[in-house]
C-alpha positions in Angstrom: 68.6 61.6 61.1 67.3 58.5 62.5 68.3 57.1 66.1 70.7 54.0 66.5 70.3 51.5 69.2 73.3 48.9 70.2 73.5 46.0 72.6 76.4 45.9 74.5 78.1 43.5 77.3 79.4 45.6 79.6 83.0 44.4 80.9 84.0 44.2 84.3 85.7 47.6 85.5 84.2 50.4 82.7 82.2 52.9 84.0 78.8 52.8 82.0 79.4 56.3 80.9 81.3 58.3 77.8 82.6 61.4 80.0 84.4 61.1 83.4 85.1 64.5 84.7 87.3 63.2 87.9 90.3 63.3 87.7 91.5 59.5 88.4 91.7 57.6 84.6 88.7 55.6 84.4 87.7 52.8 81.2 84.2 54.3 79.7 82.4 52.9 77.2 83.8 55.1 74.4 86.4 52.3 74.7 84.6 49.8 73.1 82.9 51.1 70.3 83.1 54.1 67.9 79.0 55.1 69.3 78.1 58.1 67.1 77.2 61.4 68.7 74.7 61.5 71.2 74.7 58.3 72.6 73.8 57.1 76.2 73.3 54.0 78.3 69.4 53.0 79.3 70.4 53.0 83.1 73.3 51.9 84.4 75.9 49.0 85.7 78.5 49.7 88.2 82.0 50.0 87.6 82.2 46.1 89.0 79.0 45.0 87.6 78.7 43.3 83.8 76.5 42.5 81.8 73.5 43.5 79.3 73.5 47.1 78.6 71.3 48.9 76.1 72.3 52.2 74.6 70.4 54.4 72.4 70.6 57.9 70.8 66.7 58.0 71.3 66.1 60.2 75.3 62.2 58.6 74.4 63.3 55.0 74.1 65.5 55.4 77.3 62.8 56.6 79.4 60.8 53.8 78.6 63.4 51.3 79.1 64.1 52.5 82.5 60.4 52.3 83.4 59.6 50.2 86.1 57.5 48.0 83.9 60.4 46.5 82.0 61.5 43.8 84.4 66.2 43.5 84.4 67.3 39.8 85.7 70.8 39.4 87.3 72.6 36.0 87.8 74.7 36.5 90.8 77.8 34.6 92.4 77.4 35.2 96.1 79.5 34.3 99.0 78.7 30.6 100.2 75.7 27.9 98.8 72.9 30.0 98.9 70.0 28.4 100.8 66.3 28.3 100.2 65.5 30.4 102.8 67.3 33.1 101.3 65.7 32.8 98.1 62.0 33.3 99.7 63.5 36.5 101.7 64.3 37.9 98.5 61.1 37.0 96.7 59.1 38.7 99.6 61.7 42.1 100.2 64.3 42.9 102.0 65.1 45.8 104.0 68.1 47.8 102.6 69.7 51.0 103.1 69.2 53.8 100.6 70.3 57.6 100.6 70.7 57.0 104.5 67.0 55.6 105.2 65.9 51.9 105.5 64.1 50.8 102.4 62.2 47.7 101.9 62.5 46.3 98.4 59.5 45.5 96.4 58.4 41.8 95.8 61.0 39.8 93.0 61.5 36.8 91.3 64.6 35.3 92.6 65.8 31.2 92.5 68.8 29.3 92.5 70.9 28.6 89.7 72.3 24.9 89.6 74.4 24.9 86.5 77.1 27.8 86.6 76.6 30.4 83.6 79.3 29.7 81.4 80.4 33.7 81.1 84.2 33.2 81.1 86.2 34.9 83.5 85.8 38.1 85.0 88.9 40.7 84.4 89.8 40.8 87.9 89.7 37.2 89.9 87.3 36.8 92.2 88.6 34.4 94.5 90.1 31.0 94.9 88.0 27.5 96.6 90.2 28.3 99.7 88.0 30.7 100.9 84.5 28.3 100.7 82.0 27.7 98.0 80.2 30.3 96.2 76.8 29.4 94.6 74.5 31.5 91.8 71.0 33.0 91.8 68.8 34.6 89.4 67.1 37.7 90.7 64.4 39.4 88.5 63.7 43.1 89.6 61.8 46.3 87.9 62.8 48.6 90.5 67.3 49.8 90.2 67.9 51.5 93.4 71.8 52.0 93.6 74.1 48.8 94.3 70.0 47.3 94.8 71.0 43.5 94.2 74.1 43.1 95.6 72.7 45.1 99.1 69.5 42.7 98.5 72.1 39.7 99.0 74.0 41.1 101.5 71.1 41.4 103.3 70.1 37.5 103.4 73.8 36.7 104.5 75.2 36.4 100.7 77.3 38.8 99.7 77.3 39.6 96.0 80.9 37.9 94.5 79.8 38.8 90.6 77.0 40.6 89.4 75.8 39.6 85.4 72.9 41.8 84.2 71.4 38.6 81.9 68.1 40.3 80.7 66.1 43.6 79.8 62.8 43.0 79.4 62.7 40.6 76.0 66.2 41.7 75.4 68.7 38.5 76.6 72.4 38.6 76.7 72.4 35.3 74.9 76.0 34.4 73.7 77.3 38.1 73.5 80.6 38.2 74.4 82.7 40.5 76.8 82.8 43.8 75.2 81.3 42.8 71.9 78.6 45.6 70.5 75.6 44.8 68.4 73.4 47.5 66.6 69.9 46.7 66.3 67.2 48.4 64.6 65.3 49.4 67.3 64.2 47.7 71.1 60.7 48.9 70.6 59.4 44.9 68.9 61.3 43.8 72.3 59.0 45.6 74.9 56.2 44.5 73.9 55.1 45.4 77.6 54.9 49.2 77.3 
């Protein structure tokens, strides 16, 4: 039987899983798609992240997708107009807390994003212009320590607002919608990298 592959953008508030054994109700990915058997997301997004997500019925091709040679890029809304400065700590690391020890991200491609993404609005409101501006960046990492980006702008004085996974390796998010599921051949022609 040959593996599937599918594209998805992941909304705001689903879990990227298929089974939630708590008992609070939780929105999984199940949801959106009728994924055959055997299916599983290639690493993760938080329940309040969005975003790119690849899944696969391949354990091989998720292994290499996780890799950290296959870089992820993130547009983020943070919490004020972010400033230059705050790019460069990001590009260099930034200390951040992990499993209770200080951890010092690895060297990233970060920059400023002038035009707002055009991703239409989020399920839950983020906030009105009363409470100050709010600004984007693109951040480019191959490492995915937990809650890593949004820690990483917390810790140049930006909290995370929104967090949009835009990119996996040669895989874009281009113009998928919220939600919508594309099946692809395969992700191997994208990774040309591994």
């Amino acid at each position: 039987m040959p593996h599937q592959h599918f594209i998805l953008h992941k909304p705001y508030g689903y879990l990227s899983q298929f089974i939630y054994e708590l008992k609070r109700k939780k929105k999984l990915l199940g949801e959106l798609h009728d994924f055959p058997e055997g299916t599983m997301a290639i690493g993760r997004l938080d329940e309040d992240s969005e975003g790119l997500l690849l899944l696969t019925t391949d354990g091989k091709v998720s292994e290499q997708i996780r890799s950290k040679k296959v870089d992820k890029e993130y547009y983020v809304q943070v919490d004020g107009i972010i400033t230059q400065e705050a790019i460069e700590a990001l590009k260099k690391g930034v200390e951040i807390g992990f499993n209770g020890t200080k951890y010092i991200t690895k060297p990233c491609e970060a920059q400023f994003i002038k035009e707002i993404p055009n991703f239409g609005a989020r399920g839950k409101k983020i906030r009105d212009e009363r409470h100050g501006p709010t600004s984007w960046a693109s951040i480019t990492v191959n490492e995915g320590k937990f809650r890593q980006v949004r820690k990483m702008t917390a810790a140049v004085g930006f909290p995370t607002l929104r967090l949009v996974r835009v990119r996996i390796g040669n895989v874009h998010l281009n113009d998928l919608q919220s939600g919508e599921v594309i099946e692809v051949e395969n992700f191997n022609s994208n990774f040309n990298d591994i």
